[in-house]
C-alpha positions as a Markdown table, in Angstrom:
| # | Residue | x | y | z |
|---|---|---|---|---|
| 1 | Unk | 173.9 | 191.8 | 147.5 |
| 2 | Unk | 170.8 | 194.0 | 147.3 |
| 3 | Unk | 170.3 | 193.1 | 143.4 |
| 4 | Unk | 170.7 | 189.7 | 143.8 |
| 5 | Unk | 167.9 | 189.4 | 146.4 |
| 6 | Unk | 165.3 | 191.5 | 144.2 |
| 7 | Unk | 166.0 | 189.2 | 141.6 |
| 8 | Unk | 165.5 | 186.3 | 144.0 |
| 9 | Unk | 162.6 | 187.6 | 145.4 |
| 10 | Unk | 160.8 | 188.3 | 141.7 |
| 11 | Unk | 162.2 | 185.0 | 140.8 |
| 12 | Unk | 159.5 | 183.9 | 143.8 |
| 13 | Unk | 156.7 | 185.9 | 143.1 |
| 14 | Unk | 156.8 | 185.1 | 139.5 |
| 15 | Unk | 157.1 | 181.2 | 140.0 |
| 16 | Unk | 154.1 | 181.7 | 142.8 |
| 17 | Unk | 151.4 | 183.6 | 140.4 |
| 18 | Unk | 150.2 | 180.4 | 138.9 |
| 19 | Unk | 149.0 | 178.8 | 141.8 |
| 20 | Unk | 147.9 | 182.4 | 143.4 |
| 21 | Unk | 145.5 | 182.5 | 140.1 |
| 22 | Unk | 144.3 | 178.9 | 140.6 |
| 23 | Unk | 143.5 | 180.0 | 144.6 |
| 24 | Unk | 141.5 | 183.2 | 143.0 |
| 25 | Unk | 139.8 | 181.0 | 140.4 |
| 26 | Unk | 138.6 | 178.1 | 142.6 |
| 27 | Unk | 136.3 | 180.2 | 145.3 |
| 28 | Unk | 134.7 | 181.8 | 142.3 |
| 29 | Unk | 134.0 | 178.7 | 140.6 |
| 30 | Unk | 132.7 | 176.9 | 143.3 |
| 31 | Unk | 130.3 | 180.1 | 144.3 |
| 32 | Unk | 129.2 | 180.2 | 140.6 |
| 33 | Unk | 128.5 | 176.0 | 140.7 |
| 34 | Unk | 127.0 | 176.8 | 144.4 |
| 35 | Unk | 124.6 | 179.5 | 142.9 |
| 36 | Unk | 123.3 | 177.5 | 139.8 |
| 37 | Unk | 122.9 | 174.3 | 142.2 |
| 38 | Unk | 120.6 | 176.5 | 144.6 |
| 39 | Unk | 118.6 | 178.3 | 141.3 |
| 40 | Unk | 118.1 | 174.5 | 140.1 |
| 41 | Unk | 117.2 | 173.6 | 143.2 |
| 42 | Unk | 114.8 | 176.3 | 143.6 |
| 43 | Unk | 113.5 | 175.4 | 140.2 |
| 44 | Unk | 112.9 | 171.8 | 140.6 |
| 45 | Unk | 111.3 | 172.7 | 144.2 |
| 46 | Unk | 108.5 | 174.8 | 142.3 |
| 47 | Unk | 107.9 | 172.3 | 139.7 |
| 48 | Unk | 107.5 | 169.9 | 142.5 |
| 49 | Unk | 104.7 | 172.1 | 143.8 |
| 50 | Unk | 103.0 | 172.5 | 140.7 |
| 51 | Unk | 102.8 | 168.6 | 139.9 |
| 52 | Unk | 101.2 | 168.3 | 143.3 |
| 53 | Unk | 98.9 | 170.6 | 143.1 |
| 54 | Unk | 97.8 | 169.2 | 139.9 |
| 55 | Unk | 98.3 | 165.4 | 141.4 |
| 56 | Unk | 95.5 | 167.0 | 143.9 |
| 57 | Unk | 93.4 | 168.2 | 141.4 |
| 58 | Unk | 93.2 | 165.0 | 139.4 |
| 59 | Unk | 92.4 | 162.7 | 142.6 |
| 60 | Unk | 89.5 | 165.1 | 143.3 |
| 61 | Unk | 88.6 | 164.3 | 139.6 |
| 62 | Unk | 88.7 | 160.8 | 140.4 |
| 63 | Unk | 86.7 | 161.5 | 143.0 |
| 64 | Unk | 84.2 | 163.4 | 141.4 |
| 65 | Unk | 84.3 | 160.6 | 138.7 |
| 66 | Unk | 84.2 | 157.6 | 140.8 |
| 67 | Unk | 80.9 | 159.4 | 142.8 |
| 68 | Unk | 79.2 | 159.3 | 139.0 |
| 69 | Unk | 79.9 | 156.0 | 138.3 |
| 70 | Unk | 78.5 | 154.9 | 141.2 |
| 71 | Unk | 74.9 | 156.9 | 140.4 |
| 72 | Unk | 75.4 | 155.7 | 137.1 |
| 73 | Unk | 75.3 | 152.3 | 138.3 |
| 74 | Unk | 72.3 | 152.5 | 140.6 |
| 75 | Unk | 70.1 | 154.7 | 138.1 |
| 76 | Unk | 71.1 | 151.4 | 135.3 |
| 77 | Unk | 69.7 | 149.0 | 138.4 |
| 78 | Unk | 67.0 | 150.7 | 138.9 |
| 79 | Unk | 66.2 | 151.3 | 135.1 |
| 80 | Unk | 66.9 | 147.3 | 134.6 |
| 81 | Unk | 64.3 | 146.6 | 137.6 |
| 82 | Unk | 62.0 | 148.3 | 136.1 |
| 83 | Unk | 62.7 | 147.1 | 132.7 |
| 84 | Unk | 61.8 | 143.5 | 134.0 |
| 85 | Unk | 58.5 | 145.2 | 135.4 |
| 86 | Unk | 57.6 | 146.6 | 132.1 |
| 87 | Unk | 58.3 | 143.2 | 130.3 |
| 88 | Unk | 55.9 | 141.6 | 132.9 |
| 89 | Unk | 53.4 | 143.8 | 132.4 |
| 90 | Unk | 54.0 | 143.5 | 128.6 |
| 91 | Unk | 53.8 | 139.6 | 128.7 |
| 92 | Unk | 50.3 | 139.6 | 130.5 |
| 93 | Unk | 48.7 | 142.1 | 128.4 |
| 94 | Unk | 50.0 | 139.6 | 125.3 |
| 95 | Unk | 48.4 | 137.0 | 127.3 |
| 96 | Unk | 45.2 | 138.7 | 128.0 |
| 97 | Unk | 45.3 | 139.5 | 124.3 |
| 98 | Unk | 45.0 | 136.3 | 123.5 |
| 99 | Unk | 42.9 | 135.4 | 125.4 |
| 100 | Unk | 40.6 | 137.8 | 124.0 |
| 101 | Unk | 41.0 | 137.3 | 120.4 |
| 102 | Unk | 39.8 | 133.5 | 121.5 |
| 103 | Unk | 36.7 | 134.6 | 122.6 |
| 104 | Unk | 36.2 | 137.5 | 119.8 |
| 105 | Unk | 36.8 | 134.3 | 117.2 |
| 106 | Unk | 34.5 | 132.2 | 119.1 |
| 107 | Unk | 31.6 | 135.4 | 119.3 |
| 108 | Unk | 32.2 | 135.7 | 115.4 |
| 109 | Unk | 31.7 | 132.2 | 114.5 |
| 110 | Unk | 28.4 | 132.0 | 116.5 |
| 111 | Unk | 26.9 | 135.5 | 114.6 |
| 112 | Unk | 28.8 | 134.6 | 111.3 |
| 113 | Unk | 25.4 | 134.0 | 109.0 |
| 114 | Unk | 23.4 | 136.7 | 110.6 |
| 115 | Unk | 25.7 | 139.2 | 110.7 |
| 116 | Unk | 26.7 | 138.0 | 107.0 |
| 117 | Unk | 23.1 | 138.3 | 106.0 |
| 118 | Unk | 23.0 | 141.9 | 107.5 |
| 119 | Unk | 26.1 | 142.8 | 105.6 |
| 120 | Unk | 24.8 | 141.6 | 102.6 |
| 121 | Unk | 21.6 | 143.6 | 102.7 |
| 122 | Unk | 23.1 | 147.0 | 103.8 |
| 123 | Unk | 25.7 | 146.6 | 100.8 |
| 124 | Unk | 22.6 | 146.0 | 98.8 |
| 125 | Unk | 20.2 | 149.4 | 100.4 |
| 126 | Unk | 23.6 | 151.4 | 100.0 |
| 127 | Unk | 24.3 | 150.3 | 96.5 |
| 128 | Unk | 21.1 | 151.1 | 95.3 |
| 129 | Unk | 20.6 | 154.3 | 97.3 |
| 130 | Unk | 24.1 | 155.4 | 95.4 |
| 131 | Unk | 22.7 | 154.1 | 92.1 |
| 132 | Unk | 20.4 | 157.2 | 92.2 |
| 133 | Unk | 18.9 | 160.0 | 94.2 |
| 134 | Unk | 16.8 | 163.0 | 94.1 |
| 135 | Unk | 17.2 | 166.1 | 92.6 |
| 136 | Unk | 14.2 | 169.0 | 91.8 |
| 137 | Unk | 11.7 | 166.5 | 92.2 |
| 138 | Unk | 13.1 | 163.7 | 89.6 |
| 139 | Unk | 14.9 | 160.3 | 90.5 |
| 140 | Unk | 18.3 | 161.0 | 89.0 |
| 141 | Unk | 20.8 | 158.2 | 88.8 |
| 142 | Unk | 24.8 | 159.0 | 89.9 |
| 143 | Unk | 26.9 | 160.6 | 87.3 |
| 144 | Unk | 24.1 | 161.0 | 84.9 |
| 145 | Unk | 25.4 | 164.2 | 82.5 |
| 146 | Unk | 21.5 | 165.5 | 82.2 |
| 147 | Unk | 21.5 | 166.7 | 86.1 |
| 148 | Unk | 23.5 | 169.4 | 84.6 |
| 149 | Unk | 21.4 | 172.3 | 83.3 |
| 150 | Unk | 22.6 | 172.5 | 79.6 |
| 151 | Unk | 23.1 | 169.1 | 78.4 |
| 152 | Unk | 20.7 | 167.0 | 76.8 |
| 153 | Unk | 20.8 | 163.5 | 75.8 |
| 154 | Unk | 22.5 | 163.7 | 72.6 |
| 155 | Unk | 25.0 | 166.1 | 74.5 |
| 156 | Unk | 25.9 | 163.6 | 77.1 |
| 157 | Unk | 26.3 | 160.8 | 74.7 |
| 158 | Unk | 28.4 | 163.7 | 72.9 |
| 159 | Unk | 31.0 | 163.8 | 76.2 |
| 160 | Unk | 30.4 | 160.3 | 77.5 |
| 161 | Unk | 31.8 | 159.7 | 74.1 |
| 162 | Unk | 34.7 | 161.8 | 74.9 |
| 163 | Unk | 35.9 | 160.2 | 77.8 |
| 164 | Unk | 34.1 | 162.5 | 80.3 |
| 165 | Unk | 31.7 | 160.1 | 82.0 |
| 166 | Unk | 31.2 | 161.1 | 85.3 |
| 167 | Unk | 30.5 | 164.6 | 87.6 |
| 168 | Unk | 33.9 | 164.4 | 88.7 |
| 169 | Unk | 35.4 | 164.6 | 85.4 |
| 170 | Unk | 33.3 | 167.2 | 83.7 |
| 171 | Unk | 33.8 | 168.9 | 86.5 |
| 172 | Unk | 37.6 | 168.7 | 86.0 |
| 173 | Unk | 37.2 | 169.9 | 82.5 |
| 174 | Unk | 37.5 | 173.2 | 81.3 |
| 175 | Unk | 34.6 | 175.3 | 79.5 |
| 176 | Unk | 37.6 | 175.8 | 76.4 |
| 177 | Unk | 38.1 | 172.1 | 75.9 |
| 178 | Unk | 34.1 | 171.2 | 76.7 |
| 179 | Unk | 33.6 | 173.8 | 73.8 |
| 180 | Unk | 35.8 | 172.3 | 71.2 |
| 181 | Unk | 34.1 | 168.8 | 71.5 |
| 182 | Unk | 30.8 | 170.8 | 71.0 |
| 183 | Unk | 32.2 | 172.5 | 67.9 |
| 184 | Unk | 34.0 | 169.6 | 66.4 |
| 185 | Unk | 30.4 | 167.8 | 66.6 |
| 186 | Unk | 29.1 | 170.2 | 64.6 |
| 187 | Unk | 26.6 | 173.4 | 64.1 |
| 188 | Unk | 23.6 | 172.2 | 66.0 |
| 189 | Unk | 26.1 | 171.8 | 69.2 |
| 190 | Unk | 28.0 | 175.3 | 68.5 |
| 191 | Unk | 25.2 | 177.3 | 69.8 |
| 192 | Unk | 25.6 | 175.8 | 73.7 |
| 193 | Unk | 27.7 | 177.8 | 76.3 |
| 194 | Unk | 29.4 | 175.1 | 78.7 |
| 195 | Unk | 31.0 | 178.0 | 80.5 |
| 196 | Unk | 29.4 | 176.7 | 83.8 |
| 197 | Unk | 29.1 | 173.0 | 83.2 |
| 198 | Unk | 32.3 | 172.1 | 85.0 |
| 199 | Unk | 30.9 | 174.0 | 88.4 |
| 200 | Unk | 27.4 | 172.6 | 88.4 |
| 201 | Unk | 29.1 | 168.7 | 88.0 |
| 202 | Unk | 31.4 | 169.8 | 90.7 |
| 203 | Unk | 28.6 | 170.7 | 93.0 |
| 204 | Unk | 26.7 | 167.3 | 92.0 |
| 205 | Unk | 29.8 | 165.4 | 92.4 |
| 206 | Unk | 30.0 | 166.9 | 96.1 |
| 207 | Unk | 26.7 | 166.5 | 97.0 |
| 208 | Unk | 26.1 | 170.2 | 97.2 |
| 209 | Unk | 21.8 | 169.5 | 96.1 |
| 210 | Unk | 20.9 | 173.1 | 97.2 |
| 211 | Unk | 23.2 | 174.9 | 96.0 |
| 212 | Unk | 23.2 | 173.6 | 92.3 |
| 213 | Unk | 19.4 | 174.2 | 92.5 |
| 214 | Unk | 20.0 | 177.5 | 93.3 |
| 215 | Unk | 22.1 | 177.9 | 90.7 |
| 216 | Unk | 19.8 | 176.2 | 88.0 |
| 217 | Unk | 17.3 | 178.5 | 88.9 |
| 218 | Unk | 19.7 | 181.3 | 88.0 |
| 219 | Unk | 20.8 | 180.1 | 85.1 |
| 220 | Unk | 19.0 | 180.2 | 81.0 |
| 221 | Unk | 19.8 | 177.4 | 79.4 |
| 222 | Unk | 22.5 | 176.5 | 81.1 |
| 223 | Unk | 24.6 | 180.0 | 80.4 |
């Protein structure tokens, strides 16, 4: 009688372990689903924070942004106001100008002849106060050769011939090449130093009177 019940009885427990493992299983499973539910939870509660702190932070940019545009516009009214002002000013001046130029035309065509005739004659004192000047006593015309102690009239014929016609350009010509024109002219030229030729014509060509002088008068022969 004793047998048979343990057998009944382990019959029981072994028939009841199933559902005693499903009992165990369930709590734990809904604690572990509970747990991850609060952790999400939690998680989705701080990225709620975040995006509204940073949904803060971009109204106060569009704040900040909207307080610009509006200085933005009132500087661009201003700047447009006094555009308009400027453009006034601009379109009275143009007027004035013309107005002006009128009367300038009407001045020139009453002085036209005399102040043509005045022209005509200072061209004419200039030109011939250019055609020669002064120099050590002697009326010396422009870019005569001869003002230069050295060269003689068959010597300036000699260079003119050459292509060097004026003070400028003997005085852009070196003594070497001044001396081969000499010696290709032959032996009564050879003898003539042109070593200071090109200073002398660049003193005429300036103008520099008293200085060439001085230098003439330190010179023999033009060496």
């Amino acid at each position: 009688m004793t047998l048979t019940y343990i057998l009944l009885d382990n019959c029981t427990f072994m028939g009841n372990l199933p559902i005693a493992l499903a009992l165990c299983l369930i709590p734990f499973l809904l604690g572990w689903l509970a747990a991850a539910a609060y952790y999400r939870v939690g998680a989705l509660k701080a990225r709620i924070a975040e995006l509204t702190a940073e949904n803060g932070g971009l109204h106060t940019k569009i704040g900040d942004q909207a307080l610009e545009i509006t200085d933005l516009r009132v500087k661009i009214t201003q700047l447009e106001s006094d555009l308009e002002s400027k453009n006034e000013q601009i379109r009275k001046l143009k007027n004035d100008l013309i107005i002006c130029e009128n009367d300038l035309s009407k001045l020139k065509d009453k002085s036209g002849p005399a102040k043509s005739a005045a022209k005509t004659g200072a061209k004419a004192a200039g030109a011939a106060a250019a055609a020669s000047i002064m120099f050590a006593g002697k009326k010396v015309k422009a870019d005569d050769l001869k003002i230069v102690e050295g060269i003689g009239p068959k010597i300036a014929d000699l260079l003119i011939k050459a292509g060097i016609k004026t003070w400028q350009a003997l005085s852009e010509t070196k003594p070497a090449k001044i001396k081969e024109i000499l010696d290709a002219a032959g032996p009564s030229f050879q003898m003539h130093d042109p070593g200071s030729w090109p200073k002398q014509a660049g003193m005429a060509a300036k103008g520099q009177w008293d200085a060439l002088k001085k230098l003439q008068d330190e010179l023999d022969g033009g060496k």
